[in-house]
C-alpha positions as a printed NumPy array, in Angstrom:
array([[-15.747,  97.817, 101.849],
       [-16.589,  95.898,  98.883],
       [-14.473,  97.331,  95.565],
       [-16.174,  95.329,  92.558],
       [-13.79 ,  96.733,  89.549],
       [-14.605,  96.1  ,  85.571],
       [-12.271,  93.767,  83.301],
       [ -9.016,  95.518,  83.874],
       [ -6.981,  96.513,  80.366],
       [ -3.211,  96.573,  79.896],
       [ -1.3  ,  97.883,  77.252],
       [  2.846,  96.109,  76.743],
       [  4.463,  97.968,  73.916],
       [  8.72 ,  97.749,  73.114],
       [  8.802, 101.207,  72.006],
       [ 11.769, 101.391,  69.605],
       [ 14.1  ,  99.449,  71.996],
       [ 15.748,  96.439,  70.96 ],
       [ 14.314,  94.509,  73.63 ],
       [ 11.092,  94.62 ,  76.477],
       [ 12.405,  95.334,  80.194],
       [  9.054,  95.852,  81.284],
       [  7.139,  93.482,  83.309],
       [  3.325,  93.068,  84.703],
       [  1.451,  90.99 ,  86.564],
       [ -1.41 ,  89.821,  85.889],
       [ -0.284,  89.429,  82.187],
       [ -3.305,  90.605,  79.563],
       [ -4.272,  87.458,  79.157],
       [ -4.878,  86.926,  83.03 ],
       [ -7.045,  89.582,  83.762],
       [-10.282,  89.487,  84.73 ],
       [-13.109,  91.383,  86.836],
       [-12.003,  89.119,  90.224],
       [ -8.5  ,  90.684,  89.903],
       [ -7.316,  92.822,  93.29 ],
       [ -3.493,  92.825,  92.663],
       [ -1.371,  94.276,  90.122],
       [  2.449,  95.054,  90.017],
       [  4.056,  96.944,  86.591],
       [  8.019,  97.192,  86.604],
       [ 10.342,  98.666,  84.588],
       [ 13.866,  97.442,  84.048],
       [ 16.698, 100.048,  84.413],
       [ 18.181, 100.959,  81.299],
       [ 21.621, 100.439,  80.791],
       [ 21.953,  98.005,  83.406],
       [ 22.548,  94.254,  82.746],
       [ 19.305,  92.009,  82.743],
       [ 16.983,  94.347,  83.286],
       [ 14.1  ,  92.495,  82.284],
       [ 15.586,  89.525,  85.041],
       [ 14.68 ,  92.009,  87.501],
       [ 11.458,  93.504,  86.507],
       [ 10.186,  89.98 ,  85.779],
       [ 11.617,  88.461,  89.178],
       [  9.843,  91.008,  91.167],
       [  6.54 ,  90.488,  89.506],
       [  6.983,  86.967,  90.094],
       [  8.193,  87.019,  93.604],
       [  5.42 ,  89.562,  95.075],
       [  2.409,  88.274,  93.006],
       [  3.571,  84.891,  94.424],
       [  3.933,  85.901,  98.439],
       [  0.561,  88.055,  98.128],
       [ -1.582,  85.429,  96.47 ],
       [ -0.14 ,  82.572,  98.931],
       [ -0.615,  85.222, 102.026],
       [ -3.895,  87.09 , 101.201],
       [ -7.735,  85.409, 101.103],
       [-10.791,  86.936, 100.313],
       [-11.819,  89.528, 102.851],
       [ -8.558,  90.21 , 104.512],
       [ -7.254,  93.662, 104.675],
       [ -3.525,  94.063, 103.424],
       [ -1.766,  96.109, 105.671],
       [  1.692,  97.491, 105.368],
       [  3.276,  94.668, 106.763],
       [  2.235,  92.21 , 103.906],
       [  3.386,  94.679, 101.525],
       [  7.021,  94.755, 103.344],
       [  7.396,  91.099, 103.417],
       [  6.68 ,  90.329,  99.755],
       [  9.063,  93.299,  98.834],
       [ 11.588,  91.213, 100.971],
       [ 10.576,  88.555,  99.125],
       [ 11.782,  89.738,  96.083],
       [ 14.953,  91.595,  97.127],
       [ 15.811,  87.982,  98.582],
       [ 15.123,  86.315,  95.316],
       [ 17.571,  89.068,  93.111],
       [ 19.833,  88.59 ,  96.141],
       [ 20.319,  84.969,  94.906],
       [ 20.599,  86.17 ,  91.3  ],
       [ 23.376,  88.843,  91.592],
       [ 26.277,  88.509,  89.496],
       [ 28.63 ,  91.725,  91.142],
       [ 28.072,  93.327,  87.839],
       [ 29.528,  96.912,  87.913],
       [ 25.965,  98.249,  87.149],
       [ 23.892,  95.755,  88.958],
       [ 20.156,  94.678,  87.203],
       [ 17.738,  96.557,  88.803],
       [ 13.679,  97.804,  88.325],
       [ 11.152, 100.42 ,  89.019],
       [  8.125,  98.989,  91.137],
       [  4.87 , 100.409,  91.119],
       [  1.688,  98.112,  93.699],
       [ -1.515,  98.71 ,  93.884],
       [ -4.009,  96.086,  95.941],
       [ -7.735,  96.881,  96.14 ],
       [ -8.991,  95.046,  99.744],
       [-11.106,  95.378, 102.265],
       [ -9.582,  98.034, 103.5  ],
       [ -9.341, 100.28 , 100.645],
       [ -6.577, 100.742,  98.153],
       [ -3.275, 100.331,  99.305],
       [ -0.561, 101.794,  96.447],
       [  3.392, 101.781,  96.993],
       [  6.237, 102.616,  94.594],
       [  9.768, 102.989,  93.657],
       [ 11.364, 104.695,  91.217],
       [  9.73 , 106.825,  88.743],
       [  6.872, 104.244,  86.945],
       [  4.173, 105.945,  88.283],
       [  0.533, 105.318,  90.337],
       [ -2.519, 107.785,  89.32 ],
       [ -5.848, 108.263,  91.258],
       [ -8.582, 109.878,  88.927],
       [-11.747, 110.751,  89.252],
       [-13.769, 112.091,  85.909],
       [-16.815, 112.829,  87.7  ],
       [-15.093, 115.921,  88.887],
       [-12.165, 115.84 ,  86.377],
       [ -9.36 , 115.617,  89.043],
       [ -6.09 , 113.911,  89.955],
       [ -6.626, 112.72 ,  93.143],
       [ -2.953, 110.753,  93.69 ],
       [ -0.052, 110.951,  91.283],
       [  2.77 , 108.899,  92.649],
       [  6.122, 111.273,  92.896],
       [  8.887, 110.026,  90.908],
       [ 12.127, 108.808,  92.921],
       [ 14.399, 111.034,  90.388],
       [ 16.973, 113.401,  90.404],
       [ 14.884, 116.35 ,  88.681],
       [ 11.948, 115.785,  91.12 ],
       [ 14.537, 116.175,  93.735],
       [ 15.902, 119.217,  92.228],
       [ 12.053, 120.625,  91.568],
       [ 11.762, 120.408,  95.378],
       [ 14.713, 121.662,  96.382],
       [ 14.007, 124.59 ,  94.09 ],
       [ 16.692, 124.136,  91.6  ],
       [ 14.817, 124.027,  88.667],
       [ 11.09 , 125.143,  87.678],
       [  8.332, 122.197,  86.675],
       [  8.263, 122.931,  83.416],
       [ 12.009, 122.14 ,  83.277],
       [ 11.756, 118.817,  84.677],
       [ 10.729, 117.756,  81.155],
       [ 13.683, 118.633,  79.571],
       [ 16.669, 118.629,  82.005],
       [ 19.438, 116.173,  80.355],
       [ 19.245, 114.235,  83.437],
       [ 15.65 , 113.817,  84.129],
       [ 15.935, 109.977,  83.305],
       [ 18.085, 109.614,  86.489],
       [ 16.695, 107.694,  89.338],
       [ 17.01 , 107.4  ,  92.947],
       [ 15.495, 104.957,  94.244],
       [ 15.189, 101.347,  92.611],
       [ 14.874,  97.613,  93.492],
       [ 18.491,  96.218,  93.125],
       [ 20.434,  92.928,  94.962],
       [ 22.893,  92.914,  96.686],
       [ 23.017,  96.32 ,  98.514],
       [ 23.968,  97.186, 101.882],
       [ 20.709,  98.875, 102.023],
       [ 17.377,  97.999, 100.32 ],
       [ 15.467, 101.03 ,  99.191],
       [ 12.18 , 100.893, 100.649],
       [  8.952, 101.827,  99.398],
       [  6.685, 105.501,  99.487],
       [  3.69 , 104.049, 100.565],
       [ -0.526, 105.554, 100.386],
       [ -3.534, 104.403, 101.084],
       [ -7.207, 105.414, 100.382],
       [-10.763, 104.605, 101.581],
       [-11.952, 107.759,  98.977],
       [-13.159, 105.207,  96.152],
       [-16.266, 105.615,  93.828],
       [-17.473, 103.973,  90.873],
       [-16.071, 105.733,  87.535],
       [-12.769, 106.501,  89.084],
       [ -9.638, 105.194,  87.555],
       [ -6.504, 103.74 ,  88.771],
       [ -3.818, 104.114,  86.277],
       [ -0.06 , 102.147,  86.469],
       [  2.773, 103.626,  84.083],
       [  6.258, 102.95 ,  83.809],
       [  7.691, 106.413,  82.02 ],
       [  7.997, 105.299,  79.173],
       [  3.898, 105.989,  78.512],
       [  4.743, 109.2  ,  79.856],
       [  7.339, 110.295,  76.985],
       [  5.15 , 113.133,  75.042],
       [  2.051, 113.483,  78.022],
       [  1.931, 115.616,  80.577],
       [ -0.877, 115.245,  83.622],
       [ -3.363, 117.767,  81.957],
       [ -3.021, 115.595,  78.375],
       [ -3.847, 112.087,  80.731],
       [ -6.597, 113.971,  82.584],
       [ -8.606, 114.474,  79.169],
       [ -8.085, 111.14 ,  77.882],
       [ -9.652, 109.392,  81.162],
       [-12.25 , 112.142,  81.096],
       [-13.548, 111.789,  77.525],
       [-16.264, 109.787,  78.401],
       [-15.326, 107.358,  75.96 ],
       [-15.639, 103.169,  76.776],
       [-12.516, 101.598,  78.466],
       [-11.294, 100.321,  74.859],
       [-11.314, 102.918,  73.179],
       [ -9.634, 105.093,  76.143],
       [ -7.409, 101.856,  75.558],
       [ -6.631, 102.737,  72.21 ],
       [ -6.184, 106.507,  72.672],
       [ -3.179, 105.817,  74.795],
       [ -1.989, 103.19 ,  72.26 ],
       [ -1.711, 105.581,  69.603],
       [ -0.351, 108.843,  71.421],
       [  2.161, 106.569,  72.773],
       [  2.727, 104.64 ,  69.219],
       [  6.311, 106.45 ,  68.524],
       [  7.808, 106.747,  72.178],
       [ 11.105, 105.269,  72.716],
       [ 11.363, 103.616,  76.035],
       [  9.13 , 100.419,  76.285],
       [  6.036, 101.662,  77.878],
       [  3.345,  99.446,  79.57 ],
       [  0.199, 100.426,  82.031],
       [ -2.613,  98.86 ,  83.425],
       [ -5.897, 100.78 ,  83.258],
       [ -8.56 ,  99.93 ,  85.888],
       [-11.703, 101.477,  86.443],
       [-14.031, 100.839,  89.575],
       [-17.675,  99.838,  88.555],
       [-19.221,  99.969,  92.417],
       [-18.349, 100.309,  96.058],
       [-20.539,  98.791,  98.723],
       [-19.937, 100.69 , 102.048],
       [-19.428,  97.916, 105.164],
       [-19.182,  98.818, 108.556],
       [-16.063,  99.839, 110.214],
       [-14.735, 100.943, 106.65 ],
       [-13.656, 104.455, 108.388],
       [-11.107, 102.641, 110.675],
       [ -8.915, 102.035, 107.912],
       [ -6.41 , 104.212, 106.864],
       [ -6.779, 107.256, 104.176],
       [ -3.696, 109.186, 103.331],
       [ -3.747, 109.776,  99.914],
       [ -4.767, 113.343, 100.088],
       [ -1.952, 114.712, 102.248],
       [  0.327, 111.928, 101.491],
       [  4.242, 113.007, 101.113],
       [  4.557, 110.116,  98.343],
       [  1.57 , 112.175,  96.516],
       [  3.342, 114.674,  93.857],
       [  0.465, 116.794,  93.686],
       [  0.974, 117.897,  97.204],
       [  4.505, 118.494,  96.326],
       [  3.34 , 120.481,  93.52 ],
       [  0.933, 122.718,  95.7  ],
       [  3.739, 123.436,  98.228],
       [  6.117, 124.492,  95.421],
       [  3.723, 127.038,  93.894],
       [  2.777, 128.489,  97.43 ],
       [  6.381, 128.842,  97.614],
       [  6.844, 130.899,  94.635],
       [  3.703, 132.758,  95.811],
       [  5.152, 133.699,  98.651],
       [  8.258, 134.47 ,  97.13 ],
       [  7.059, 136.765,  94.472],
       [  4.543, 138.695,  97.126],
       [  7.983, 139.465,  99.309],
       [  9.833, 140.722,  95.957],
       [  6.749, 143.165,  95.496],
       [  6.778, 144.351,  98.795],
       [ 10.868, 145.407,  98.901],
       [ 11.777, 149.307,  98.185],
       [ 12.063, 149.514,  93.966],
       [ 15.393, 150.604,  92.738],
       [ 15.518, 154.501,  91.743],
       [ 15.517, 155.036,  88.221],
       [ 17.889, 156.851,  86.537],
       [ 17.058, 160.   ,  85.458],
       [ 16.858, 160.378,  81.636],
       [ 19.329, 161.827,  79.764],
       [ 18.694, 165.647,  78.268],
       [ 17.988, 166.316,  74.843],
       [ 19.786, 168.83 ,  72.482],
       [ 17.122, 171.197,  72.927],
       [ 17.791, 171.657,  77.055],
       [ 21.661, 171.338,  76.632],
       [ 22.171, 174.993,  76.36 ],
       [ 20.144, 175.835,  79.46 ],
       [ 21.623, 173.257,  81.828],
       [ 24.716, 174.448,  81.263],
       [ 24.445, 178.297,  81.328],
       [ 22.348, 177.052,  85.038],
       [ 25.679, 174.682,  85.555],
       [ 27.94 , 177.758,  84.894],
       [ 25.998, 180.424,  87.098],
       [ 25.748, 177.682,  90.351],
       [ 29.582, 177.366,  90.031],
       [ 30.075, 181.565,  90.021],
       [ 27.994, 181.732,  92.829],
       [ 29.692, 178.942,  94.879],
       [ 32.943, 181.099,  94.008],
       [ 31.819, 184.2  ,  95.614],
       [ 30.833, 182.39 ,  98.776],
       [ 34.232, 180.889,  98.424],
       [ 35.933, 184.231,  98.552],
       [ 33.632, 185.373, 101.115],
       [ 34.885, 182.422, 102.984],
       [ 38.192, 183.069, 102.862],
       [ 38.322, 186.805, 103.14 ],
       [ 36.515, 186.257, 106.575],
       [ 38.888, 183.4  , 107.721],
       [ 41.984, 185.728, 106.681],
       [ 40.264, 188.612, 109.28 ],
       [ 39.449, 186.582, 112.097],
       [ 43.539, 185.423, 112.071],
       [ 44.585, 188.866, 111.959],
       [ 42.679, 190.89 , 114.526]])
């Protein structure tokens, strides 16, 4: 398949920090309509040189992709790997033994002849939409602690937001680790003109949820000034926060386009399928709760009016159990005796 895109926009703000750790590439000034690779990375916060890392990545991948990939080739997996390699060799070579190494967030995405092919790490994020039908398509899951604890069923989505530790990552692109964290990848073949891909780190994500981004792209409103309407909802966010916006003008069908792969639907990496699973979950869990035998209710207590009555019943049930009593006895006493 042919993916023809239009000029691709980018938005690089500081937020209120005191300096920029994020990093894309192709900067603003390099993009254009012949553009088929970008890569957005955040620097961890409260790390040393975060911006070293985030930058070095950019560099390193951009670098091995361009120098690897021509016009027409597919980019499979393997290409992917081996500039990601690339890059954890080149922060290899840059590692200081700080006690809180530099590290980034990565987030990938290379339109080919295959498709899309999108990978991440960390919690910058990768979005699929469509405004025709006013859908999310793919929404990269975060490599956190609270997404984590949303699917082990800790804590509800709505709490993710606020937990104390939802800035907490798991997964991120560091040197000089035993292991290097590898990458949730998805692919898709499911492209038409209108859609948008959309590259975040969180910090564009501060005061928007999914629903909020899902009426911006679908305002039907030209790429600037969706531009600018993520500009100014983000104008007072904290973190730095950068994105690339990207919207697909035409696809030209070619044959053998359905022997490449398509994932993104039913991809694990896809947090929208996590989401689904979660609230068929709870479904479930609520429909068993309704099914189980209700507790019995206490009965209520009497009110002045019956007091006198339940006890004058009270008093006459205990004379009667007294004469069967007796009875009881006086019958026990006879059967001894004769």
């Amino acid at each position: 398949m042919r993916i023809k895109i239009c000029k691709p926009l980018s938005i690089y703000e500081i937020g209120q920090r005191e300096n920029q750790e994020d990093s894309l590439w192709p900067s603003a000034e390099a993009l254009t309509e012949d553009a088929s690779l970008f890569i957005l990375c955040d620097g961890m916060g409260g790390h040393e040189r975060g911006e070293v890392a985030s930058q070095t990545v950019c560099r390193e991948m951009s670098e091995y992709i361009t120098a690897h990939v021509h016009e027409g080739d597919v980019v499979a997996d393997e290409m992917f790997v081996a500039a990601l390699d690339a890059a954890y060799t080149a922060l290899d070579k840059l590692d200081d033994d700080a006690a809180k190494k530099m590290g980034c967030t990565l987030t990938f995405l290379c339109l080919h002849k295959g498709g899309c092919l999108m990978a991440h790490i960390g919690d910058s994020r990768i979005y699929h939409i469509r405004p025709q039908t006013k859908e999310i398509l793919y929404c990269s899951r975060d490599h956190s602690l609270v997404q984590e604890l949303y699917q082990m069923g800790e804590i509800t989505y709505e709490q993710m937001r606020v937990h104390p530790r939802r800035n907490v990552i798991m997964r991120a692109v560091q040197p000089g680790k035993d292991y290097r964290m590898k990458a949730d990848i998805a692919h898709t073949t499911d492209i038409k003109p209108g859609d948008y891909f959309y590259l975040c780190s969180d910090g564009m994500l501060e005061q928007m949820e999914d629903e909020e981004l899902l009426d911006v792209f679908c305002a039907n409103a030209s790429d600037d000034a969706l531009r600018s309407k993520l500009k100014n909802d983000t104008a007072y966010n904290k973190d730095n926060h950068t994105a690339f916006i990207i919207r697909v003008e035409d696809v030209i069908a070619e044959e053998g386009d359905n022997l490449y792969p398509n994932d993104e639907a039913t991809s694990r990496s896809n947090a929208i399928v996590i989401r689904r699973e979660m609230e068929k979950r709870e479904a479930l869990r609520a429909a068993a709760v309704g099914t189980m035998p209700q507790p019995t209710q206490a009965q209520p207590e009497p009110s002045p009016a019956q007091a006198p009555a339940l006890q004058r019943n009270r008093a006459f049930a205990m004379w009667i159990w007294g004469i069967v009593a007796m009875i009881a006895i006086v019958a026990l006493v006879f059967l001894l005796v004769y």
